[in-house]
N, C-alpha and C positions, 0 to 999 in steps of 0.2 A: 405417542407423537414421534416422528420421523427424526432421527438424529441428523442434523444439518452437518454436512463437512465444508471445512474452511482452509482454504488456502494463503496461510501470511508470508511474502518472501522477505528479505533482508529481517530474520527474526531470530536473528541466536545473539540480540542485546539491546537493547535502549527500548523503543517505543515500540518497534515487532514484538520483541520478547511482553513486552505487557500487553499488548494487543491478543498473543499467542494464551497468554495465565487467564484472562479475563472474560474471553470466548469460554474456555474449557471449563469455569467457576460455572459457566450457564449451559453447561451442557453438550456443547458443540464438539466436535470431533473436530479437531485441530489436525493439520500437515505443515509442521513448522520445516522450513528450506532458507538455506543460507548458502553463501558462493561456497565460505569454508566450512566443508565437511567437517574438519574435527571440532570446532569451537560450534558449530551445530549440533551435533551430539553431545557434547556437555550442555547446552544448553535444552537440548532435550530431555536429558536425563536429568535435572533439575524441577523441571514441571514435573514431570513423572512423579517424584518422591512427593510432590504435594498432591499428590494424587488424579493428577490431567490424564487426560486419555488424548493422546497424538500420536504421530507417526511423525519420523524426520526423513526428510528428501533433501539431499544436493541438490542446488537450482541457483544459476548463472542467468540473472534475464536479460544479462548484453548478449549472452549465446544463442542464438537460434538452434543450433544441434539438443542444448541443456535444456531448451523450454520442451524441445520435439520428444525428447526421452520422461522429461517429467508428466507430458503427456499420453504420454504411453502407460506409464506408471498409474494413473489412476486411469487410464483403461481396461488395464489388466488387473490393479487389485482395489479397484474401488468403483467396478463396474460403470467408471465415466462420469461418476456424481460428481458434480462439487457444485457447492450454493452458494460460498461467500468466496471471494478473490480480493483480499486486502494488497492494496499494490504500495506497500511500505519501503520496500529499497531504494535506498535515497544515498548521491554522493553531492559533497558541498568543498569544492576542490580550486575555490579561488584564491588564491594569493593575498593574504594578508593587507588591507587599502587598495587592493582593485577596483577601478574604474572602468566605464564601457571603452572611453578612450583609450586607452594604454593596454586593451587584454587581449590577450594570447587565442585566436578563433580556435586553436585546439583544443582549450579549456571548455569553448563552448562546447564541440564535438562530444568531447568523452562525458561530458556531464549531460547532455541531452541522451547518449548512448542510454544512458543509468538511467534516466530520472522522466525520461517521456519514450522512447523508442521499446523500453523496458514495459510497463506498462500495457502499451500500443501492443507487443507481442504476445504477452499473456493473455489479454483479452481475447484476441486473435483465436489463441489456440484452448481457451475456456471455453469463453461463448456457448459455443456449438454444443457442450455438453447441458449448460445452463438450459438452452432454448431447448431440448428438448423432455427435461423436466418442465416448461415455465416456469421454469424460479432460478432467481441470482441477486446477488447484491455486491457491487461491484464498489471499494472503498478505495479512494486516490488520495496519497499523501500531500500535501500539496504545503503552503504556506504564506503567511500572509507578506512575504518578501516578492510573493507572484503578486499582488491584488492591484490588479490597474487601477483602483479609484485611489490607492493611497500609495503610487508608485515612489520610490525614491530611488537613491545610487549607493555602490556598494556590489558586492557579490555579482557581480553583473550575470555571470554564466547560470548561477544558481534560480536568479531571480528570473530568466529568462525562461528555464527549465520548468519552473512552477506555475509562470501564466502559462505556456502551452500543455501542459498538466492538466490545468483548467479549462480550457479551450476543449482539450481531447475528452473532455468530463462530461462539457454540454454535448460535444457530435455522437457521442456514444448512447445518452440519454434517450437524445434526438432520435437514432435509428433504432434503439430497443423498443421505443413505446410500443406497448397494447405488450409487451412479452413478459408481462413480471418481473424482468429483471432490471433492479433499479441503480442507476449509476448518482455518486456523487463525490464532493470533493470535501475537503477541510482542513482548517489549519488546529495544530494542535495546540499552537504558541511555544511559548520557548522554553523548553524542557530540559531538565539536566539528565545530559544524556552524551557519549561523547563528540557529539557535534556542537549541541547543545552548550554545551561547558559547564563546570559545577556552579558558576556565577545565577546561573537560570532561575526565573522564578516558580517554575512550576515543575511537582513532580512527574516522573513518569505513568504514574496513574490517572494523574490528570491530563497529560496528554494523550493517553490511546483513549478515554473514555467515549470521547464522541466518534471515536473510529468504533468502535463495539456497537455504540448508540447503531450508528450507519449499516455495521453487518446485521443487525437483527431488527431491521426496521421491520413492520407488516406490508401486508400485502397492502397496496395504496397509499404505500407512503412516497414522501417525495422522491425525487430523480433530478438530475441537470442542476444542483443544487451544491453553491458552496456554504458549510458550515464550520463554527468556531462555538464551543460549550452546547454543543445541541440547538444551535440556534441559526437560521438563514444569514449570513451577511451577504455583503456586495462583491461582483467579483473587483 
């Protein structure tokens, strides 16, 4: 069988990094990337000792320059493959009781920058490689602080970040069909993690689970699909 390589960015801690261990437990050839290079390498060099088989990449996905070189990167040493794109870099940067009314539209800016523009660019520059193996599986971090049926207030910039998250989940579905390469989205719930906060009720293994679920789906499994514990919910 064909060893799949995976792409997880924002993964030298919280849900990346378990997303990064849990792939590798099944086989997958891992490229764990994080903005900071050195707290990447430690973190790579931690899987390692438990015996993962990855590679680490610096990778900025507010950068266009950082996505264009890491794509080069696996042109040149990974002959263009990649099958899984877990799109995990996430920033949650509202001001403590932030409201829609009273917030800052630069907060919106740089947290859409991270958390939808980021995404939007790696697919961009994956894709292409995907489509011409027919195969991909394209995982979006998303959360249910996006879910328009159960919208509330709160984190305004964050929560805005995650429905369009969502949104870019189904266009993307929508224009791969018939190519194997399956897009979807999910929330992982609230995880102690440092966003997360130690208060959370669930660990970090239980929140990448359904991200892993997502990167090893089969051929004909869903697409345009947001999930929570391996299961469809609503957007």
């Amino acid at each position: 069988m064909t060893t799949r390589i995976a792409v997880v960015t924002g993964a030298n801690r919280g849900i990346g990094f378990e997303i990064c261990r849990q792939l590798a437990k099944q086989g997958v050839h891992v490229i764990l990337t994080s903005r900071d290079e050195a707290k990447g390498q430690l973190a790579a060099a931690r899987l390692r000792k438990e015996g993962a088989t990855l590679n680490y990449h610096q990778l900025d996905v507010t950068d266009v320059e950082s996505i264009r070189r890491f794509a080069l990167h696996l042109e040149e040493d990974f002959d263009g493959i990649v099958d899984i794109l877990v799109n995990n870099a996430g920033i949650m940067i509202d001001p403590k009781g932030s409201r829609a009314l009273d917030s800052s539209v630069q907060i919106y800016r740089d947290t859409l920058e991270t958390n939808v523009y980021g995404p939007l660019l790696m697919c961009q520059a994956l894709v292409p490689m995907m489509r011409k193996r027919n195969y991909g599986r394209i995982v979006n971090l998303a959360s249910r602080l996006g879910q328009l049926s159960d919208m509330g207030t709160g984190t305004p910039a964050y929560r805005v970040s995650k429905t369009a998250l969502n949104v870019l989940t189904r266009m993307l579905a929508q224009e791969l069909q018939g190519t194997n390469i399956l897009v979807n989205s999910l929330c992982p719930g609230w995880v102690k993690t440092d966003m997360g906060g130690p208060g959370a009720s669930r660990t970090v293994e239980e929140g990448a689970d359904t991200a892993v679920f997502l990167a090893t789906l089969p051929d004909g499994g869903p697409s345009g699909q947001f999930f929570r514990d391996r299961q469809p919910i609503p957007w």
